[in-house]
C-alpha positions as CSV (number, residue, x, y, z in Angstrom):
1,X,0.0,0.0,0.0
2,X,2.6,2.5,0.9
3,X,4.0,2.4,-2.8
4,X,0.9,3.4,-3.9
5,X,0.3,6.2,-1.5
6,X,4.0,7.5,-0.3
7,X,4.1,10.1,-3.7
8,X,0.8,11.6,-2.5
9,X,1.6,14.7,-0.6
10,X,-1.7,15.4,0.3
11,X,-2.4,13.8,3.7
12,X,-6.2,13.6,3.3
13,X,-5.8,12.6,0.0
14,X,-3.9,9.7,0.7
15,X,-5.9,8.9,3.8
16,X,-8.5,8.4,1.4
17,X,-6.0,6.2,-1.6
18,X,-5.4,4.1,1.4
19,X,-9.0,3.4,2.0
20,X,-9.9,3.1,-2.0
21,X,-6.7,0.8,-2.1
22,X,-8.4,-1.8,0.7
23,X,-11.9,-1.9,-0.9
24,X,-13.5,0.8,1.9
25,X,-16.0,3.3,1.4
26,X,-15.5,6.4,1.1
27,X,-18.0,8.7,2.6
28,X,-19.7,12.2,0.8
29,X,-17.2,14.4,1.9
30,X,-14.5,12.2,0.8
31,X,-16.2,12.0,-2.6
32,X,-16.2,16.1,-2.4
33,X,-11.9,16.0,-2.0
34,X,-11.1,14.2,-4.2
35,X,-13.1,15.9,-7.0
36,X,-11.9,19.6,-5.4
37,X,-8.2,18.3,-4.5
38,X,-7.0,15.1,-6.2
39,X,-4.6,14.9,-8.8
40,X,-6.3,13.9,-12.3
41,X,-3.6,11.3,-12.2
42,X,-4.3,9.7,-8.7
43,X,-8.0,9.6,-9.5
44,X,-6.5,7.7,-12.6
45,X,-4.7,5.5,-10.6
46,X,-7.7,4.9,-8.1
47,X,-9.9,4.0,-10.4
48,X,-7.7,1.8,-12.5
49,X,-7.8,-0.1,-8.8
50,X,-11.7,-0.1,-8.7
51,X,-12.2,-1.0,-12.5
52,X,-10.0,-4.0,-12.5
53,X,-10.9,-5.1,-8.5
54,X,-14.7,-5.6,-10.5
55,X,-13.5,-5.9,-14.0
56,X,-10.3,-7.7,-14.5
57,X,-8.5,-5.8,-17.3
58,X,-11.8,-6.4,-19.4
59,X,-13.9,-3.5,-21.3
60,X,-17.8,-4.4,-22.5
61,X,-19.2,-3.9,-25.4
62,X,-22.3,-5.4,-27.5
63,X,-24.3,-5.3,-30.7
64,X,-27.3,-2.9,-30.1
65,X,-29.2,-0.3,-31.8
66,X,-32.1,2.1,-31.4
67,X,-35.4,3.0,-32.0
68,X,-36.6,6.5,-31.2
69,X,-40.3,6.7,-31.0
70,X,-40.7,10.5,-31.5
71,X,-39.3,14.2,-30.5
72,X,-42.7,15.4,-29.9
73,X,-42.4,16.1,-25.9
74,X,-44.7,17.5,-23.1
75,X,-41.8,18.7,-21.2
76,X,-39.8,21.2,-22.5
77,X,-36.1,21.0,-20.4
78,X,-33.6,23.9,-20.9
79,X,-30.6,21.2,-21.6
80,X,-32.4,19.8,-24.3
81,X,-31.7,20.1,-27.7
82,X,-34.1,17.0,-29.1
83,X,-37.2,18.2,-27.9
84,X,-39.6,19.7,-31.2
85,X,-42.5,21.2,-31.3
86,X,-45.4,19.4,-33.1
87,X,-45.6,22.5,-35.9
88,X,-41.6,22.1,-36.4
89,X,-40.8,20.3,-39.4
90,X,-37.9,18.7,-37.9
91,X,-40.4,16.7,-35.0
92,X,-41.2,12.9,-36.3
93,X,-43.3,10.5,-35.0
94,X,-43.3,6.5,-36.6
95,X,-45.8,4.3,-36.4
96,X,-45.7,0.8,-35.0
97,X,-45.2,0.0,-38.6
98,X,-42.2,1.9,-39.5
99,X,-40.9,1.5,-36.1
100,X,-41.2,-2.4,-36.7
101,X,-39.2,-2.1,-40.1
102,X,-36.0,-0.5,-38.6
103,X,-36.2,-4.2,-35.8
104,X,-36.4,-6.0,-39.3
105,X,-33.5,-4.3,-41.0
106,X,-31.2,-6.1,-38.5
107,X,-32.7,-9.5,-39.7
108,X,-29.7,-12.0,-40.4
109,X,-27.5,-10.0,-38.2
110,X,-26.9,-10.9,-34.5
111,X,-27.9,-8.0,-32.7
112,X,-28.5,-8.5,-28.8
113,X,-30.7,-5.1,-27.9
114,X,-32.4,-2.5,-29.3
115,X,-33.0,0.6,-27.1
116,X,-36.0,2.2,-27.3
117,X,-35.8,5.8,-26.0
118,X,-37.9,9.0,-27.2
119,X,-39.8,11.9,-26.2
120,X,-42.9,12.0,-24.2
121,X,-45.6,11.9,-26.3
122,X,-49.1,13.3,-25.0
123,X,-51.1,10.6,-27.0
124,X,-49.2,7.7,-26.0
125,X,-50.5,5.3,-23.2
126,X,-48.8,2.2,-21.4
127,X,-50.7,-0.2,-24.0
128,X,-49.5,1.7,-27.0
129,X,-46.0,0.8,-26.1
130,X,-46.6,-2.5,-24.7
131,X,-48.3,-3.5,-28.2
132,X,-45.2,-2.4,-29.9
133,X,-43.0,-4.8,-27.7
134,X,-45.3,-7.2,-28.4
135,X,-44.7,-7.1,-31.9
136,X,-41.1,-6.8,-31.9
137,X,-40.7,-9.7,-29.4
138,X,-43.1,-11.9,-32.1
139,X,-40.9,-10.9,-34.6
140,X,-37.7,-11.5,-33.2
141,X,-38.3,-13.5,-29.5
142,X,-34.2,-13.2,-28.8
143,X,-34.1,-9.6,-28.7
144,X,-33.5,-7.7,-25.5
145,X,-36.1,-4.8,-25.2
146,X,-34.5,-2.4,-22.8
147,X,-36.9,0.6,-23.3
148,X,-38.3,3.9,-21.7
149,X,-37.2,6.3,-19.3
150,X,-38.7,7.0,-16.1
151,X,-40.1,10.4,-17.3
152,X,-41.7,7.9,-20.1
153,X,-42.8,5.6,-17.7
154,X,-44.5,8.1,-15.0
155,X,-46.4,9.9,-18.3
156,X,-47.8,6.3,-20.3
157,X,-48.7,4.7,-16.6
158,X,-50.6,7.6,-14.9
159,X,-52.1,7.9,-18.6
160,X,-53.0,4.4,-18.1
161,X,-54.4,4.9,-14.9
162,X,-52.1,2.8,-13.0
163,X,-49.4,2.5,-10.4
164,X,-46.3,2.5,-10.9
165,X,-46.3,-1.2,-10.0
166,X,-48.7,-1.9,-12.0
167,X,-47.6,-0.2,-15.1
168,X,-44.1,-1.8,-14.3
169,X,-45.6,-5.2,-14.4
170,X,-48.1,-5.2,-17.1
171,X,-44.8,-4.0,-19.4
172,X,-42.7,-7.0,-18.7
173,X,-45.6,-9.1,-19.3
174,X,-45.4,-7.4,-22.6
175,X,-41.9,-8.2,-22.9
176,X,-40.1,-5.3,-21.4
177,X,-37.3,-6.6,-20.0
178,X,-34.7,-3.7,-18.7
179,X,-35.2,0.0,-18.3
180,X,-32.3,2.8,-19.0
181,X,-31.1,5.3,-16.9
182,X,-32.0,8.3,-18.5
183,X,-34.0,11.2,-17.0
184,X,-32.0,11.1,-14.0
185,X,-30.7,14.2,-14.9
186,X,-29.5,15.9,-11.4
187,X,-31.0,14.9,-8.5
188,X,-30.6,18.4,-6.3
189,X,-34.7,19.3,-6.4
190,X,-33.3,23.5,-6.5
191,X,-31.4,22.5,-8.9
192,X,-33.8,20.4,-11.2
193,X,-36.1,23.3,-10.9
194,X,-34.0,25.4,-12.7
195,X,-33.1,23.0,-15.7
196,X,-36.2,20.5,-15.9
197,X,-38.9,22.0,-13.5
198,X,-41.7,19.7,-15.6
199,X,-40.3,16.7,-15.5
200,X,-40.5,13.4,-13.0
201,X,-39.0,14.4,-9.6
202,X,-36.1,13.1,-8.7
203,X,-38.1,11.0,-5.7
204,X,-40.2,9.4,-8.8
205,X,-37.7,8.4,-10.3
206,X,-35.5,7.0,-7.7
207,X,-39.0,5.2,-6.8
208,X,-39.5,4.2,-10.4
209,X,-36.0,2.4,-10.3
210,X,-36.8,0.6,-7.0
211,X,-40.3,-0.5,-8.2
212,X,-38.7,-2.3,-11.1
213,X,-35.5,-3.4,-9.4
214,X,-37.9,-5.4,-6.5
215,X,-40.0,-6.5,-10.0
216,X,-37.2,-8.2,-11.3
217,X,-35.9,-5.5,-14.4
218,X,-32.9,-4.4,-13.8
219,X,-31.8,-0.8,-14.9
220,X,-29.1,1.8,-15.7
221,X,-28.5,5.2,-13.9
222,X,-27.4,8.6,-15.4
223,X,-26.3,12.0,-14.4
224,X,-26.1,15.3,-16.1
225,X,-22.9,16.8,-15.8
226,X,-21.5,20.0,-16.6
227,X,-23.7,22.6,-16.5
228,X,-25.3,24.6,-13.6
229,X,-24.0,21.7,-11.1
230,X,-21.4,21.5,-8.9
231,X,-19.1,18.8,-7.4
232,X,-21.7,18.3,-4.2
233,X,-24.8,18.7,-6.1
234,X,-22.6,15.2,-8.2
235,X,-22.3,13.6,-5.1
236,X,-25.0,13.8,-3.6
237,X,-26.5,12.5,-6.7
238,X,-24.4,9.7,-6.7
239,X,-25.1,9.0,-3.0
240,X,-28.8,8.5,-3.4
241,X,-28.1,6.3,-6.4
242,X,-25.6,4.1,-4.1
243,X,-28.1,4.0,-1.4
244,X,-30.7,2.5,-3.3
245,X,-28.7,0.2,-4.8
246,X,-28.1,-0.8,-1.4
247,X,-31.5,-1.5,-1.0
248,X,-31.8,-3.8,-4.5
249,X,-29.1,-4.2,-6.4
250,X,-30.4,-3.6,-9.7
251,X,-28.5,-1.2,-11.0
252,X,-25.9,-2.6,-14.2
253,X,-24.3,0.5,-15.0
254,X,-23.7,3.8,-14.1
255,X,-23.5,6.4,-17.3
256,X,-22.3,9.9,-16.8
257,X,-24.0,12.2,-19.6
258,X,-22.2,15.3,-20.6
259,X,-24.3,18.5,-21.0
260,X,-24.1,19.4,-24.5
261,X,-24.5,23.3,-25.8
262,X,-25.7,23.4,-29.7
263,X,-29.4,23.7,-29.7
264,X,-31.2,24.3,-26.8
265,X,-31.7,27.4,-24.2
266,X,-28.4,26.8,-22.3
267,X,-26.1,27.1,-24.8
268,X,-24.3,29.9,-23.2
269,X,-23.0,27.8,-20.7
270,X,-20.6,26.2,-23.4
271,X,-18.6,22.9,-22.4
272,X,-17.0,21.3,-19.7
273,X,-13.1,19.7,-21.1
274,X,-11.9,16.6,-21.2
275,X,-10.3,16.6,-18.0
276,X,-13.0,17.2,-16.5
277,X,-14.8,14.1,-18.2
278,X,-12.4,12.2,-17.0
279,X,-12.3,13.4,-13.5
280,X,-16.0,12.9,-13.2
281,X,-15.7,9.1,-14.4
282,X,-13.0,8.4,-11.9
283,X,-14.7,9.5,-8.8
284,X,-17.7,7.7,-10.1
285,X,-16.0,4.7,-10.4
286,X,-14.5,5.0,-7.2
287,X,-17.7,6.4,-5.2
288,X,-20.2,4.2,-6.7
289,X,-18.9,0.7,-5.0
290,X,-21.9,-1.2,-5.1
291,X,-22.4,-0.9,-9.3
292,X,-20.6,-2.8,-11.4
293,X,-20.1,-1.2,-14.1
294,X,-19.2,2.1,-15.7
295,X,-20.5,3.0,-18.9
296,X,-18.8,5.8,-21.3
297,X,-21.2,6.0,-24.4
298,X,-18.9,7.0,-27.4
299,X,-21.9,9.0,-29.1
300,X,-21.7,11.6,-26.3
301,X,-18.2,12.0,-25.7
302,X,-16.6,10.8,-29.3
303,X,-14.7,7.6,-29.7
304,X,-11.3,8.9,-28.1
305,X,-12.5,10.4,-25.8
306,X,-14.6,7.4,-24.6
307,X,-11.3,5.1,-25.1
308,X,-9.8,6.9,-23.1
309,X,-12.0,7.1,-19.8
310,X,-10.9,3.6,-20.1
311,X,-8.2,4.5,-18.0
312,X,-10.2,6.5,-15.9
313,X,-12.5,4.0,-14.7
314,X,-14.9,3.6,-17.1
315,X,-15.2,-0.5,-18.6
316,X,-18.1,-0.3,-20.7
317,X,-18.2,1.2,-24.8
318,X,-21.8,1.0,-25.1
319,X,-22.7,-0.4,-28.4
320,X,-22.4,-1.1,-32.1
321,X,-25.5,1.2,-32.7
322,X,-25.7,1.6,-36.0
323,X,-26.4,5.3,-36.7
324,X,-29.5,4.7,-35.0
325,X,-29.6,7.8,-32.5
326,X,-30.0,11.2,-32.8
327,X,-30.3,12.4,-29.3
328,X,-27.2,13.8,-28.9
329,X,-26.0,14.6,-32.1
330,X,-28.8,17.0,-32.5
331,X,-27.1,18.8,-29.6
332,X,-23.7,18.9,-31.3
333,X,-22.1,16.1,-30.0
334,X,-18.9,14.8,-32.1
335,X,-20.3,11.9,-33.3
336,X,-23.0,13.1,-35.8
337,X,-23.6,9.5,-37.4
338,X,-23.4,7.2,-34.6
339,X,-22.2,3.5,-35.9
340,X,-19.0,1.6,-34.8
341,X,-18.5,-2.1,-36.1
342,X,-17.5,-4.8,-33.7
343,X,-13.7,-4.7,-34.8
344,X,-13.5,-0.9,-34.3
345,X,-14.8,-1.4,-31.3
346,X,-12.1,-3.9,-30.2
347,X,-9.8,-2.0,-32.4
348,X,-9.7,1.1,-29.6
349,X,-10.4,-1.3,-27.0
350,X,-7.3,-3.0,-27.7
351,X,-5.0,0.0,-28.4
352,X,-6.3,1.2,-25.1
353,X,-4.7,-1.5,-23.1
354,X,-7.6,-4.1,-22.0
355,X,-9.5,-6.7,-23.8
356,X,-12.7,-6.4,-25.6
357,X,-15.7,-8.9,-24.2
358,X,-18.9,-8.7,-26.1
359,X,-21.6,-9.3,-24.0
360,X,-25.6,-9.5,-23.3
361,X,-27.7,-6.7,-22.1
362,X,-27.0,-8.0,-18.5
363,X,-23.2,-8.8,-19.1
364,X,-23.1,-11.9,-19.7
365,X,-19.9,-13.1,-21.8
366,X,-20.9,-13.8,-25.2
């Protein structure tokens, strides 16, 4: 241990390396440090320890793609730059139909998951969605459906007249069988006023995720990052997200999301840097002890980028994809035209140092 630690000159920085180092928990405040006073290369260094204590020297990726329902929304969030208006000629809207025909053009291949991730639409109730799971799983019975956001799931279920349990339930018996993480946004409720006042609370959604977790379908978790936030409005998001996993364990992955400027009504606010990416995935990786993975999805930060938070915690690619999302390249992100093969994707894998595993939606080796 004292290797590892006897370069760091910052006694309560190294207080902390020595708990990191021995698999303890670190506590809020401790979590505040190191994002205020740690070295960019001891968080490195810390959550290299963390990755390969849960991951070996291995990084995930697997065959996916999307399908994005529509960018009609009720909400109208100041981050976001995929929202339309139902007038603008740029909002869409596909039918079961057409919505069918992008899960047939991956016929013959061996996709794993398709993602299904959208606005929320004011017409659209639980049964609308569950019938279209219902024909994709027909279709293709293998596929993994891991579909709607909590914000999604709080609009179709009340719509539906339902709980939450309820709602939760009747999906999987449509086939629904994980849930992302997005809509997490920030969980600080001053905070979420001021960038998403609309949309599901941050209590919702942490009670959406628990609902589903003691239901059996597992999930992801998100954050926002770099926009009106600071490091202890991060923390304390990531706290409530290690305390409910606590509770169920149902979390796979945790996935930072970078604020993005182009196209929306924060754009003044302009972007955080790459260091600062990378800091955030390090002391996620080392805060969030209980979730066993860390996800860096490529279409948000670019593919170098994302190889390297590879080094910085992170052991998870995301996905072949396929071109099939515009979420984030509508808000300038550098991948405008999303799609990675399987041998670029062990390609930067590889050059990164670690070995590529393709896996299921619930990281199974394949």
């Amino acid at each position: 241990m004292k290797t590892l630690t006897e370069n760091i000159n910052n006694q309560e920085i190294r207080q902390i390396a020595e708990k990191v180092i021995t698999g303890t928990r670190i506590s809020q405040g401790e979590g505040l440090l190191l994002y205020n006073q740690a070295d960019l290369s001891v968080l490195g260094l810390l959550a290299g320890i963390v990755r390969r204590r849960k991951n070996n020297g291995f990084a995930y990726y697997i065959r996916n793609f999307h399908i994005e329902p529509t960018n009609k929304c009720v909400y109208n969030c100041r981050f976001c730059s995929y929202r339309k208006a139902a007038s603008d000629p740029e909002s869409w809207e596909y039918s079961h139909e057409q919505m069918l025909e992008i899960v047939k053009g991956f016929d013959g291949s061996d996709v794993r998951e398709v993602h299904i991730v959208g606005g929320v639409h004011p017409s659209y109730d639980l049964d609308y969605y569950g019938s279209l799971i219902q024909k994709i799983k027909k279709h293709r019975p293998a596929l993994h459906i891991k579909a709607f956001s909590a914000p999604e799931l709080e609009f179709m279920i009340k719509k539906s007249g339902m709980t939450i349990e309820e709602g939760l339930l009747r999906l999987r018996e449509y086939g629904l069988d994980s849930i992302p993480g997005g809509g997490a946004e920030i969980f600080d409720e001053k905070l979420r006023a001021e960038i998403c006042n609309e949309k599901t609370s941050s209590e919702m959604w942490l009670q959406i995720h628990e609902t589903a977790h003691r239901e059996g379908i597992p999930s992801n978790a998100t954050m926002l990052y770099g926009h009106l936030e600071n490091y202890s409005h991060r923390i304390d998001h990531m706290e409530r997200l290690r305390k409910l996993q606590d509770r169920t364990g149902g979390f796979n992955a945790f996935i930072p999301l970078k604020f993005k400027k182009e196209n929306n009504s924060m754009s003044g606010l302009g972007e955080v840097s790459i260091t600062e990416d990378l800091r955030n995935y390090a002391v996620a990786r080392i805060y969030l002890d209980n979730i066993p993975h860390i996800k860096a999805y490529w279409p948000m930060t670019g593919k170098q980028a994302a190889q390297l938070s590879l080094s910085f915690g992170a052991d998870d690619l995301d996905g072949t994809i396929d071109d099939t999302t515009r979420i984030y390249s509508m808000a300038g992100a550098e991948e405008q035209n999303p799609s990675m093969t399987k041998e670029e994707i062990c390609k930067l894998i590889i050059e990164a140092g670690f070995e590529p595993v393709e896996r299921d939606s619930l990281y199974n080796r394949i």
